[in-house]
C-alpha positions as CSV (number, residue, x, y, z in Angstrom):
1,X,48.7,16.2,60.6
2,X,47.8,19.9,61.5
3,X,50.3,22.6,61.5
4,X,49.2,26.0,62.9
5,X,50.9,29.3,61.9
6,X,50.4,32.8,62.4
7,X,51.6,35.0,60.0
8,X,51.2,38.6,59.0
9,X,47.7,39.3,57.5
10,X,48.9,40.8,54.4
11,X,51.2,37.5,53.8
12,X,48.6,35.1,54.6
13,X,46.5,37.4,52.0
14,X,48.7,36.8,49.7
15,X,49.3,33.3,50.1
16,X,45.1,32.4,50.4
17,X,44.9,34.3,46.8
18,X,47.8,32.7,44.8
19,X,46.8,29.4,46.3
20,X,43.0,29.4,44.9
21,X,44.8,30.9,41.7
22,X,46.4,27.7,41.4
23,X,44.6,25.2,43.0
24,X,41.7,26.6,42.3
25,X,38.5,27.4,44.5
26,X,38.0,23.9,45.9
27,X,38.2,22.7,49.5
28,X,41.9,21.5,50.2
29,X,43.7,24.5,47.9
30,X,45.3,25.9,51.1
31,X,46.3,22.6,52.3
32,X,48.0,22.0,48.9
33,X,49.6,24.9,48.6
34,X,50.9,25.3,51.8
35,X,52.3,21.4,51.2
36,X,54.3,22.4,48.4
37,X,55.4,25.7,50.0
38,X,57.0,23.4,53.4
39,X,58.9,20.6,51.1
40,X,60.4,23.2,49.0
41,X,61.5,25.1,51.9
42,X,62.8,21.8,53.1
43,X,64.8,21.1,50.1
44,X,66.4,24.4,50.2
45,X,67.4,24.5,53.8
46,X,68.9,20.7,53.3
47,X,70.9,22.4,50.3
48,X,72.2,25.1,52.4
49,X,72.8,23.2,55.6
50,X,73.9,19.2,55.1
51,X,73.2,17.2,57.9
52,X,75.7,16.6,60.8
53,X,75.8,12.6,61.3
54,X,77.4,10.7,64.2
55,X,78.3,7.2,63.6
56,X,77.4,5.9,67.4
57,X,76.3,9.0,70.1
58,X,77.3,7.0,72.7
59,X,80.7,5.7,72.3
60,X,81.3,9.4,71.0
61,X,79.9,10.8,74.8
62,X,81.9,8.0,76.4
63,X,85.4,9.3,74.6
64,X,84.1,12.4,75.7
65,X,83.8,11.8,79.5
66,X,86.9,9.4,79.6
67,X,89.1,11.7,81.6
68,X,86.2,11.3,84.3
69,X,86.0,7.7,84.5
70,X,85.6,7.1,88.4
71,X,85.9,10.5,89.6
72,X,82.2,11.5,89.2
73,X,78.4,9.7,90.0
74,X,76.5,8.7,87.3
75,X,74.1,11.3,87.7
76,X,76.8,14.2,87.2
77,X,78.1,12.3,84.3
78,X,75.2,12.6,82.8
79,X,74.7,16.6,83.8
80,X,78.4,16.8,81.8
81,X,77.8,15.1,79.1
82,X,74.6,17.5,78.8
83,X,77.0,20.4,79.1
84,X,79.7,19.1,76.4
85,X,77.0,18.3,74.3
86,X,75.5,21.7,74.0
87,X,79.0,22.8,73.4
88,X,79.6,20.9,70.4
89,X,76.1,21.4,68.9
90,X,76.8,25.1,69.3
């Protein structure tokens, strides 16, 4: 998979030297290094922020839009449950 990123030159400087430093001066040292850089920035973003897990979406939308039921089309029941959603996940 390809990632593409710009970055200031003076970082991506940086980061080109200390990768060969350590991966040495081989094809792939950039790849490898910038590999290791991503999954511990993962880990540290999952320690900070745990993930938010709903059981079933759907039944939770449902409870949601119950005061609703028969008042609206399906189409703007959808276009609420869009807006309530955004609410919560703010």
């Amino acid at each position: 998979m390809s990632l593409r990123v710009d970055v200031e030159s003076e970082i991506e400087r940086e980061f080109r030297e200390k990768a060969m430093r350590v991966y040495g001066y081989s094809k792939g040292s950039i790849r490898k290094a910038a590999s290791s850089a991503l999954k511990q920035w993962n880990k540290s973003i999952e320690i900070m922020e745990p993930e938010k897990r709903v059981e079933d979406p759907v039944k939770l939308i449902e409870g949601m839009l119950y005061h609703l039921k028969g008042k609206k089309t399906s189409v703007e029941l959808q276009h609420e449950a869009m807006k309530i959603w955004a609410e919560e996940v703010d």
